[in-house]
C-alpha positions in Angstrom: -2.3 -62.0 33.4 -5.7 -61.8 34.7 -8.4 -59.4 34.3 -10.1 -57.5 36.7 -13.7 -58.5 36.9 -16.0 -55.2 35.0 -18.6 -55.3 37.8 -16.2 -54.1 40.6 -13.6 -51.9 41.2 -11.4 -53.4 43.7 -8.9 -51.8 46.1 -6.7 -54.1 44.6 -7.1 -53.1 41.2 -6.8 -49.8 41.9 -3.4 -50.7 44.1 -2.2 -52.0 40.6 -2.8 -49.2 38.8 -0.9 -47.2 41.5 2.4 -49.3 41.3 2.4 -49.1 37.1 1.6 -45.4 37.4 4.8 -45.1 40.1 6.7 -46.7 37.3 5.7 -44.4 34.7 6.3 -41.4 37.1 9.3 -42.6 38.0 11.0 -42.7 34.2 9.7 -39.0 33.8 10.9 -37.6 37.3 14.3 -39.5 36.4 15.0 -37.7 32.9 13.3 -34.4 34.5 15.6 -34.5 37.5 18.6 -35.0 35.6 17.8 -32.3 32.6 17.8 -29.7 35.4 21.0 -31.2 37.4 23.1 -31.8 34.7 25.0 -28.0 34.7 25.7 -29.1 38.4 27.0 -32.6 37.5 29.3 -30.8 34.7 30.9 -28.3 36.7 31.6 -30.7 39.8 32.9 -33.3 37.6 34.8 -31.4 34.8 32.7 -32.7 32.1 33.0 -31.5 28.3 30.5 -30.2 26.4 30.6 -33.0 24.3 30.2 -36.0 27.6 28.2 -33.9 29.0 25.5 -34.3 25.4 26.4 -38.0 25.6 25.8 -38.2 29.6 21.6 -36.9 28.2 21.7 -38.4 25.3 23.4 -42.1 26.9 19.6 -42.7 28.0 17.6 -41.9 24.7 19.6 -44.2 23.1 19.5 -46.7 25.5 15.7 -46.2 25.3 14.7 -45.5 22.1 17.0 -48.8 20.9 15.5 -51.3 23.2 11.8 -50.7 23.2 10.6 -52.2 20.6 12.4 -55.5 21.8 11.4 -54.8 25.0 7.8 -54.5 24.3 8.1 -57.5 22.6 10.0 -59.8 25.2 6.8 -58.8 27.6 4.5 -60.9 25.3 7.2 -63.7 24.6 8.9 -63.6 28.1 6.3 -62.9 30.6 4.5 -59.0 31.5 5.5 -60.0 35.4 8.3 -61.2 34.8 10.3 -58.4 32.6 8.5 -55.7 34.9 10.3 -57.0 38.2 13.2 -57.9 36.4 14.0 -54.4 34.5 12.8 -52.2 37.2 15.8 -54.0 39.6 18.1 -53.3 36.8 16.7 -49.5 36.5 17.3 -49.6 40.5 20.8 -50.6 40.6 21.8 -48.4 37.9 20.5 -45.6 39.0 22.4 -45.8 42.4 25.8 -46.4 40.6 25.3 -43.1 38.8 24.6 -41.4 41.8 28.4 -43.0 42.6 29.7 -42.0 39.4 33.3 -40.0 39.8 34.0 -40.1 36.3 32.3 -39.2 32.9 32.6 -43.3 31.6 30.6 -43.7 34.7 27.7 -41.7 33.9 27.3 -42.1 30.6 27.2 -46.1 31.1 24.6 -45.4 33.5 22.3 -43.5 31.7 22.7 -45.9 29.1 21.3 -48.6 30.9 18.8 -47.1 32.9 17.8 -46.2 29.2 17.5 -49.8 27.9 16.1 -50.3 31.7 12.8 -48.2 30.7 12.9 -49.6 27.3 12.1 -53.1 28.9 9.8 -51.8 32.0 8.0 -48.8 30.5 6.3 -51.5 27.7 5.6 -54.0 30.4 3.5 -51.7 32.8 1.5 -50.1 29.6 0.6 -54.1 29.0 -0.3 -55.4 32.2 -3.1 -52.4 32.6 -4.3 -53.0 28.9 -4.8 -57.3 29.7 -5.9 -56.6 33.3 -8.9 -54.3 32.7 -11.1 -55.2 30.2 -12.0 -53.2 27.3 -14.1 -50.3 27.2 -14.2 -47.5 30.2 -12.4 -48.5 32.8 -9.4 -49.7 30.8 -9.6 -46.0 29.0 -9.4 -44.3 32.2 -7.0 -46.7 33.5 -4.5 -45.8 30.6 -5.6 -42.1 30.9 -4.3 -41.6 34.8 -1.5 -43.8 33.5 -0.8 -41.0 31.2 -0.9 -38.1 33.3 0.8 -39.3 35.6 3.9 -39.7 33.6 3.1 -36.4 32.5 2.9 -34.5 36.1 5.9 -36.5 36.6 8.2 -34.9 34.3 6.7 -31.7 35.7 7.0 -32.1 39.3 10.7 -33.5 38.3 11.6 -30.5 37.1 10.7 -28.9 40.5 12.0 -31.5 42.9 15.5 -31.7 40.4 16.1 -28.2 41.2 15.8 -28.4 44.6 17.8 -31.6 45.5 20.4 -30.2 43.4 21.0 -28.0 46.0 21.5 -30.4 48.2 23.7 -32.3 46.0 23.4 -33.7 42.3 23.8 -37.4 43.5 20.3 -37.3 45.0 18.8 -36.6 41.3 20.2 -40.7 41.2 19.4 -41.6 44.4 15.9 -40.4 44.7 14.8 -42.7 42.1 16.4 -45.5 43.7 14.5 -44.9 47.0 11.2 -44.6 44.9 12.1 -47.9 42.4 12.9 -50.0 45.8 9.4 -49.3 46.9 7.4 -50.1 43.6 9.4 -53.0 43.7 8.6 -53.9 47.2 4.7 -53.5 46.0 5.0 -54.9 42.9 6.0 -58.5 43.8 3.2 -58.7 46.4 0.3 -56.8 44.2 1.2 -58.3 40.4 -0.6 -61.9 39.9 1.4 -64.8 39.0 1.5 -66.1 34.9 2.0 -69.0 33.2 4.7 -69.3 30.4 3.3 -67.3 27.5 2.7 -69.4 24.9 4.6 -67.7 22.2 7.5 -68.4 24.1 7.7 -72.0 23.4 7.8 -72.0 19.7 11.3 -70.2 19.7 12.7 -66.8 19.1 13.7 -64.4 16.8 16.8 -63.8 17.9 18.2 -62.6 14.5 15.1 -60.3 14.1 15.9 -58.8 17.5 19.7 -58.2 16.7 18.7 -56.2 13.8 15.8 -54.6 15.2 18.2 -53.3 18.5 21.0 -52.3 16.0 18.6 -50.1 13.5 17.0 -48.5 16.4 20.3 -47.5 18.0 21.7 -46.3 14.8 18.4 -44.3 14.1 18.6 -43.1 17.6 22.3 -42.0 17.5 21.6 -40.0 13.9 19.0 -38.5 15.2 20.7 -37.1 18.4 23.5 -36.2 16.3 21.6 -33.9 14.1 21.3 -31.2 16.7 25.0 -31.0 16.1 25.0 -29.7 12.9 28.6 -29.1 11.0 29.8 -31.1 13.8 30.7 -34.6 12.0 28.1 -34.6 9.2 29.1 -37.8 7.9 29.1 -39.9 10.6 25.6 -38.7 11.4 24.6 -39.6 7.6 26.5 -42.5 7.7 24.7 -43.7 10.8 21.1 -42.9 9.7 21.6 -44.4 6.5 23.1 -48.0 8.2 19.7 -47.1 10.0 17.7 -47.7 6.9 19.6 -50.9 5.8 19.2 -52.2 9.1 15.7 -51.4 8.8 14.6 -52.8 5.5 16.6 -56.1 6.3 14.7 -56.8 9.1 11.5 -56.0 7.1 12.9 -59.0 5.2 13.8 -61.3 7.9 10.6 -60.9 9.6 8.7 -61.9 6.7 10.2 -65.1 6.4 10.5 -65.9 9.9 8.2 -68.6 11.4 7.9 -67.1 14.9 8.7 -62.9 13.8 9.4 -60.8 16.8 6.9 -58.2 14.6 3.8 -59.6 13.0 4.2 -57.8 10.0 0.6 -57.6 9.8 0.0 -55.8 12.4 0.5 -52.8 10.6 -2.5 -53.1 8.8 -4.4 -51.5 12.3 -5.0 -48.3 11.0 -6.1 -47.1 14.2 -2.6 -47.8 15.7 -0.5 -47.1 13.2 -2.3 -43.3 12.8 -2.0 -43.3 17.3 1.8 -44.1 16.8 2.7 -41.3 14.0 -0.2 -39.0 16.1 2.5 -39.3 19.3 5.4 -39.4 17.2 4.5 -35.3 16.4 2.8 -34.9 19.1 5.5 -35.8 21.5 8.1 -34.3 19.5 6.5 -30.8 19.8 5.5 -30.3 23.3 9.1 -31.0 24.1 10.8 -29.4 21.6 8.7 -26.3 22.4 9.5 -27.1 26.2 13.2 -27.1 25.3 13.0 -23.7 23.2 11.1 -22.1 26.2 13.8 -23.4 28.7 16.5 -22.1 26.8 14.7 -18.4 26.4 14.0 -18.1 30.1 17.4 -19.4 31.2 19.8 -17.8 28.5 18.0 -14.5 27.5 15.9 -13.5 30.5 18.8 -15.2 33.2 16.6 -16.8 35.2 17.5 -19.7 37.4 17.0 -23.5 37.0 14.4 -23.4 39.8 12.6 -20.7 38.8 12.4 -22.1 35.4 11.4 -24.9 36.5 8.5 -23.6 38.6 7.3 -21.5 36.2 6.8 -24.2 33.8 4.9 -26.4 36.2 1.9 -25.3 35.0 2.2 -27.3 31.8 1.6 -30.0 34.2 -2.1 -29.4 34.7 -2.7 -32.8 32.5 -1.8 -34.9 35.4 -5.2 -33.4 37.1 -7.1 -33.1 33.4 -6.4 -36.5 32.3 -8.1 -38.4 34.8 -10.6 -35.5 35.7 -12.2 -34.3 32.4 -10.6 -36.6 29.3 -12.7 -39.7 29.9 -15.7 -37.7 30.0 -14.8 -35.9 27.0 -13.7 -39.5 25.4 -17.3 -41.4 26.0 -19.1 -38.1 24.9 -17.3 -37.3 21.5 -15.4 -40.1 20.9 -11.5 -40.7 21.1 -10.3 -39.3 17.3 -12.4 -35.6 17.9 -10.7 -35.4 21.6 -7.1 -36.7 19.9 -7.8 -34.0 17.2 -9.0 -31.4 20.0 -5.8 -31.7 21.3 -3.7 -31.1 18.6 -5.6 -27.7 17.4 -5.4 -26.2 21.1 -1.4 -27.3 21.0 -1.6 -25.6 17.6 -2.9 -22.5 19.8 -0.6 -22.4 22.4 2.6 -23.1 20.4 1.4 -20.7 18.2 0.5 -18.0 21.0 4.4 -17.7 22.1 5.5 -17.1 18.2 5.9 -13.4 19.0 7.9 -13.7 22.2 9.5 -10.7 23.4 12.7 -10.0 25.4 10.8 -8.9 28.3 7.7 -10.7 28.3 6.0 -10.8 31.6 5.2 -13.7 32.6 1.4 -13.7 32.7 1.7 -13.3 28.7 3.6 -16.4 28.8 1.3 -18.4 31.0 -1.7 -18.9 28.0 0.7 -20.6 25.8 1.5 -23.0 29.3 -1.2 -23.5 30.5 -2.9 -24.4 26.7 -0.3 -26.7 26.3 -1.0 -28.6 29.4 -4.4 -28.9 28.8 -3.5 -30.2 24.6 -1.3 -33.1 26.1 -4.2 -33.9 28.7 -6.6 -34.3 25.7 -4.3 -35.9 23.1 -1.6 -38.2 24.9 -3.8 -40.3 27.1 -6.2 -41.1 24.2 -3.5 -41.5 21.7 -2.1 -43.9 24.0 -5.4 -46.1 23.9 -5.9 -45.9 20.5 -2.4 -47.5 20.0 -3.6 -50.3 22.2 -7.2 -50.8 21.8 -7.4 -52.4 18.1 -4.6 -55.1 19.2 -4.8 -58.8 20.2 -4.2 -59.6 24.0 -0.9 -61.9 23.0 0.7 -58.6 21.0 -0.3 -56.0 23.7 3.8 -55.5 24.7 4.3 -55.2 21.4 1.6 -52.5 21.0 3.2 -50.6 23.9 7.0 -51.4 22.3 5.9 -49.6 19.4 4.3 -46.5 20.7 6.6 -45.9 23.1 9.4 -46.0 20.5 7.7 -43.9 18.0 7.3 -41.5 21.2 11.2 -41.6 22.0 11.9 -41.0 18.4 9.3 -38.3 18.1 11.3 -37.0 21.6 14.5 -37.3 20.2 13.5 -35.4 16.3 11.6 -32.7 18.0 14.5 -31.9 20.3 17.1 -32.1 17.9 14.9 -30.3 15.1 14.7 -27.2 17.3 18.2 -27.2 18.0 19.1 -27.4 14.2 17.0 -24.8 13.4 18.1 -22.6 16.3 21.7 -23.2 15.4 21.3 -22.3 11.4 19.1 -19.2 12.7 21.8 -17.9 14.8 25.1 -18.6 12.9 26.6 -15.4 11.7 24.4 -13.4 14.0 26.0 -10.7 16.2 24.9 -12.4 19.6 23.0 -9.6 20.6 19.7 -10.1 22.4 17.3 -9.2 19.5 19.4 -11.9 17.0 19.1 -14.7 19.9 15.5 -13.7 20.0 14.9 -14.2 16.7 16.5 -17.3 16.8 14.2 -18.8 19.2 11.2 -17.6 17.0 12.1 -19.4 14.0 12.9 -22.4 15.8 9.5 -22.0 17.7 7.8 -22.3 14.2 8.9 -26.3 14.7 6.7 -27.6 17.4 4.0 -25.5 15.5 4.7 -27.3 11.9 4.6 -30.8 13.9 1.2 -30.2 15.3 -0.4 -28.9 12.1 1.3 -32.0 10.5 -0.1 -34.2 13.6 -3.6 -32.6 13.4 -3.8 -33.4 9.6 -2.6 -37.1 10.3 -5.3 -37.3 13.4 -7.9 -35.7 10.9 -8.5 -39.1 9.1 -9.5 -41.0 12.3 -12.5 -38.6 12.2 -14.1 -40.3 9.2 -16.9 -42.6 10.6 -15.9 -41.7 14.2 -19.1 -40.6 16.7 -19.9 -40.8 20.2 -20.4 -43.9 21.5 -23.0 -44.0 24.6 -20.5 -44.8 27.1 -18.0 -46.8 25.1 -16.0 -45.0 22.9 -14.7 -46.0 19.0 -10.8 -46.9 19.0 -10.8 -44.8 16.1 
């Protein structure tokens, strides 16, 4: 892949950078959409409580199995080539859902839309990182990358709502429309490659068997744990096969002559500390975001819509993370603007502790709007930091790894609240001031995760300082 020249900024370049970022907007629009739809979809289709988890939860595991593998296969198989390739797949998936008359239907659907992402999302994140070269204008490059994703989920939640009232099957069919034009873009705007080299001295095929099977197992205990008394031991059972998985291919990569992970590579302490940073970091803003959903909708009764459009302010990063981070990044550094960010989520997660059953919702907006602003400063930065420190030839795999430490950190931060909510509110009466305090305690989650995050970014700080225009990875 070839990199844009430093001395110019080229409307081509920048019509790149628009097609990746309409990739990453579209895989948070798509889960957004859907979230919002999916008490539509159940009713219409009969669905049970229990398809109806898997029909969510088809795509994390779909995700959260593959990317690792699919970060990988971008450096082995071509960036070009595995873009194109997964985003048609994403395409034609997503219309059969919007076909789908029966649960089987949806459920496969998600699933590989899932593994779809897993492939594409990696791919994008590595054809900006080896296309602009190191220093500012890659940073801001992967900081609009960022917020876009970002204000996508947001705006999905909006636009979900209101094309499921026009029908649920456009929450599937949108994407299509949007997937056929990046597409379209794509092959004309994305230079050709030559074979990576890699590729010629063979593959770890056994490596990537194991590596797909632990990360689906990990990804399907995980899910499961929001289900608490609910089939313990299969969800123990599957964690732990998780772990064996795991540790053999630890083994199998250290004896294989071309390992699908360099086992070195986590020696970058920069990346490893980004990875774990996005792991909590991610983990909380959407378990909080789930936690908040569920108090506005179940307690207070307010619509999908509504909800939806209330929290749209926690979207303000896709404006902030292009607009203000990079400025903060080459005037403090990226570790005190990563760290910045985790002690204003602290804030705002914190702020909404002592929600009340008839809080107005200006007293909810700080915590919002603070939260916004703490994934502008942290995600984007935490997202080069996992990149910058990493040879071009591993860059998919840099992107494979954060973006499954960012699924997983989805999925545990998700399933964590839920736990907690659940133990919290068995044996309570059901009145409103026991479901109350059953979203406080499981608020005190998302705030244990950033403290924990902000602690783990703390060590990045050692050494760190401004950097007159360039910024230090760490």
């Amino acid at each position: 892949m070839s990199t844009v020249p430093a001395t110019r900024t080229s409307r081509r370049s920048w019509a790149l950078l628009l097609v990746l970022c309409g990739t990453i907007f579209l895989e948070g629009s798509d889960v957004a959409m859907l979230a919002v739809a999916i008490p539509t979809i159940r009713a219409d289709l009969g669905l049970t409580t229990g398809t109806t988890a898997w029909v969510m939860s088809g795509y994390v595991l779909g995700y959260a199995g593959f990317t690792l593998l699919g970060g990988r296969a971008a450096d082995l198989l071509g960036r070009r080539r595995m873009f194109l390739t997964w985003l048609g797949v994403f395409l034609v998936f997503s219309m059969l859902g919007g076909f789908a008359i029966d649960a089987w239907m949806l459920v496969v659907a998600r699933f590989v839309t899932g593994v779809a992402a897993a492939f594409m999302t990696p791919a994008a994140l590595s054809i900006i990182t080896t296309s602009y070269p190191e220093g500012p204008r890659r940073d801001k490059a992967l900081l609009v990358f960022s917020g876009v994703g970002a204000g996508g989920f947001s705006l999905g939640l909006v636009v979900g709502g209101l094309l499921t009232e026009l029908g649920w099957r456009w929450v599937f069919f949108a994407p299509v429309l949007l997937a056929g034009a990046i597409l379209l873009a794509a092959l004309g705007l994305l230079p050709a490659e030559a074979r990576p080299e890699p590729a010629q001295r063979g593959y770890d095929l056994v490596g990537a068997a194991v590596a797909a099977a632990a990360m689906l197992l990990f990804a399907y205990g995980i899910v499961r744990l929001e289900h608490r008394g609910e089939g313990l031991g299969l969800t123990l059972g599957a964690l732990a096969a998780g772990v064996a998985l795991g540790s053999a291919f630890i083994v199998i990569e250290r004896r294989a002559k071309a390992p699908l992970v360099r086992p070195a590579i986590f020696r970058e302490a920069a990346m490893v500390r980004a990875d774990v940073g996005a792991l909590l970091f991610l983990g909380a803003f959407f378990g909080f975001q789930f936690i908040v959903t569920l108090y506005l909708q179940e307690l207070r009764g307010w619509s999908s819509l509504r909800t939806a459009i209330a929290l749209i302010v926690m979207g303000c990063d896709a404006v902030l993370a292009p607009v203000l981070t990079p400025r903060l990044v080459n005037r403090y550094g990226n570790g005190r603007v990563i760290f910045g960010g985790f002690l204003l989520a602290v804030v705002a997660y914190g702020l909404f502790l002592p929600v009340g059953t008839d809080w107005p919702y200006a007293a909810m907006f700080p915590s919002l709007i603070i939260a916004g602003t703490a994934f502008a400063l942290a995600y984007g930065p935490l997202t080069i930091a996992a990149t910058d420190s990493v040879a071009e030839e591993e860059q998919g795999l840099a992107g494979g790894l954060l973006y499954t430490f960012t699924q997983f950190g989805s999925a545990v931060g998700v399933s964590a609240v839920t736990a907690v909510y659940g133990i919290a509110a068995a044996g309570a009466d059901g009145s409103p001031g026991a479901v109350l305090h059953a979203y406080r305690t499981a608020l005190v989650v998302p705030v244990a995760m950033v403290l924990l995050g902000a602690a783990v970014s703390a060590f990045g700080l050692r050494g760190a300082r401004p950097a007159d225009g360039r910024r230090k990875a760490e």
